[in-house]
N, C-alpha and C positions, 0 to 999 in steps of 0.2 A: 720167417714163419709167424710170430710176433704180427707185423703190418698186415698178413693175410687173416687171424685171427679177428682185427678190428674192421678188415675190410666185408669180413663175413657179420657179423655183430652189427654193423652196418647195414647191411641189405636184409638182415632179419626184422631190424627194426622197421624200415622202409616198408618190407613187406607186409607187419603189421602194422603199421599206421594204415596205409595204403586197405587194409583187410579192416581196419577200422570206420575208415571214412565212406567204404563202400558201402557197410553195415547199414551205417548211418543214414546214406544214402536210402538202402529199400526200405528199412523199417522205420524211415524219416515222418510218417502218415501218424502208424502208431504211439512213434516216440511226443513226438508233437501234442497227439489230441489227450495223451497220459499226462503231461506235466503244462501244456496250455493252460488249464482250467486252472491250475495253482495260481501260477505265474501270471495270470488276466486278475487274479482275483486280488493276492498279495503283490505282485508286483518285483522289484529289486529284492526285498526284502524277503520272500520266498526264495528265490536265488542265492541269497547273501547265504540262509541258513541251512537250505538243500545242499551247499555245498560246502561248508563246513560241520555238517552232518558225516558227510559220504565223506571226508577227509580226514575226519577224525576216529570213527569206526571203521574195522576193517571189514569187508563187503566187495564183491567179485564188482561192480559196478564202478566204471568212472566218471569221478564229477562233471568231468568235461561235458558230457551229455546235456545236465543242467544249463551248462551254460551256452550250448550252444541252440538249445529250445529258446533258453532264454533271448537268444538276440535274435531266433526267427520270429520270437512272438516283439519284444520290443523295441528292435533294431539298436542304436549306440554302441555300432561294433568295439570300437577302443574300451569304451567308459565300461562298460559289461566286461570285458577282456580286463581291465588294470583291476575294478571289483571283484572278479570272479577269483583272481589272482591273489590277491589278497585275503579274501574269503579262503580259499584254501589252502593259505599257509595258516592263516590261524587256525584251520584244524588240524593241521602238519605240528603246531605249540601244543596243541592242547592233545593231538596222541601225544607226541613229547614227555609230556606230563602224565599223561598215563602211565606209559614205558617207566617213568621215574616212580611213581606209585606202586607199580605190581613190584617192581625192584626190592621196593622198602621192603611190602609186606609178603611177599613170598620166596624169596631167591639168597642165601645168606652168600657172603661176600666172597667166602672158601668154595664155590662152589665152580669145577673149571671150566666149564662152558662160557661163565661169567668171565670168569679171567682172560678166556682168548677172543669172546667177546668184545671185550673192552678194548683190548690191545690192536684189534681191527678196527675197531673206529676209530681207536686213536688214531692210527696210520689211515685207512681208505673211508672214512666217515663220510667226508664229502663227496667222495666219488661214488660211496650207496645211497647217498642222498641225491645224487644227482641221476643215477639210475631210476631209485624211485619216482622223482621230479618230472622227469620224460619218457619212461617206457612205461609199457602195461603193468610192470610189477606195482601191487600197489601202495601207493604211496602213504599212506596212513600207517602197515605194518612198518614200514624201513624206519618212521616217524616212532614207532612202539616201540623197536631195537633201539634206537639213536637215546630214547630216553632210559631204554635198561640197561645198556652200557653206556650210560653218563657221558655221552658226545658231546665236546664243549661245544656250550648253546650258542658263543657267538657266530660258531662256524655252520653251526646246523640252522642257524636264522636266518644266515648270511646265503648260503646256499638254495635253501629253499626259495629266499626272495628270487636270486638268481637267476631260478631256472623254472620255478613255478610262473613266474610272472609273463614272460615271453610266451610259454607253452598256452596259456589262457589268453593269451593276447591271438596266438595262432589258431585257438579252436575260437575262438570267437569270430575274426575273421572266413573261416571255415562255413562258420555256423549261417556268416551273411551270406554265402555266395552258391551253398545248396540251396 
């Protein structure tokens, strides 16, 4: 039952990546002539901050978009792909660091949400952060958890580099070959 569970959780994601790329596909004209004119203008450096923008607020939108405009306007699939990647982990730290903020000033420590909060990330932290990292949920919120239930940061840096980096390595290549 178990291995059917992951095999289904499997073809849901498939099916939206797949629902994803398709998107991207027809509204590829739109998406393009919307963030072209940034990105022609600023350059990487529009990119760098579009997407740790979008990675550090939470927003229906995924940064990956940015970067894969990005490599159709400046091509350097990898080099855009390993930036884009790290651009979005640092705003993966810096919601991190929100989630640790709102903590301080709104949430007192007795409070049990917080407690079973906590004791979930203790135990499955990296595995919602690796959720976050690769499926639509977004990843900026799992980043706003991880820092209100105090997820040790080595493991949520470690993670993120992980799994963010690949994933932007994959939509960048994506990005070359629409």
């Amino acid at each position: 039952m178990k291995n059917l569970n992951h095999k289904l959780i499997l073809l849901i994601y498939f099916i939206l990546f797949l629902i994803f790329v398709i998107l991207i596909k027809i509204y590829k004209d739109y998406i393009q002539s919307f963030f072209t004119e940034t990105i022609l203008q600023f350059g990487i450096i529009a990119i760098i901050l579009l997407i740790i923008t979008m990675d550090t607020i939470i927003q229906p939108f995924a940064s990956d978009l940015i970067l894969i405009v990005g490599v159709m306007v400046l091509g350097n699939t990898f080099y855009l792909g390993v930036i884009g990647g790290l651009a979005s982990v640092l705003g993966g730290v810096l919601g991190y660091y929100i989630g640790v903020i709102i903590k301080k000033k709104k949430i007192k420590n007795t409070n049990e949400s917080l407690i079973k909060g906590k004791k979930l990330y203790k135990k499955y932290g990296a595995i919602a952060i690796i959720i976050g990292a690769l499926s639509p949920v977004p990843y900026s919120a799992v980043c706003w958890a991880a820092g209100i239930c105090h997820m040790n940061f080595k493991i949520f840096l470690a993670t993120s580099l992980s799994t963010r980096l690949p994933r932007f390595i994959l939509m960048a290549y994506i990005g070359s070959v629409i």
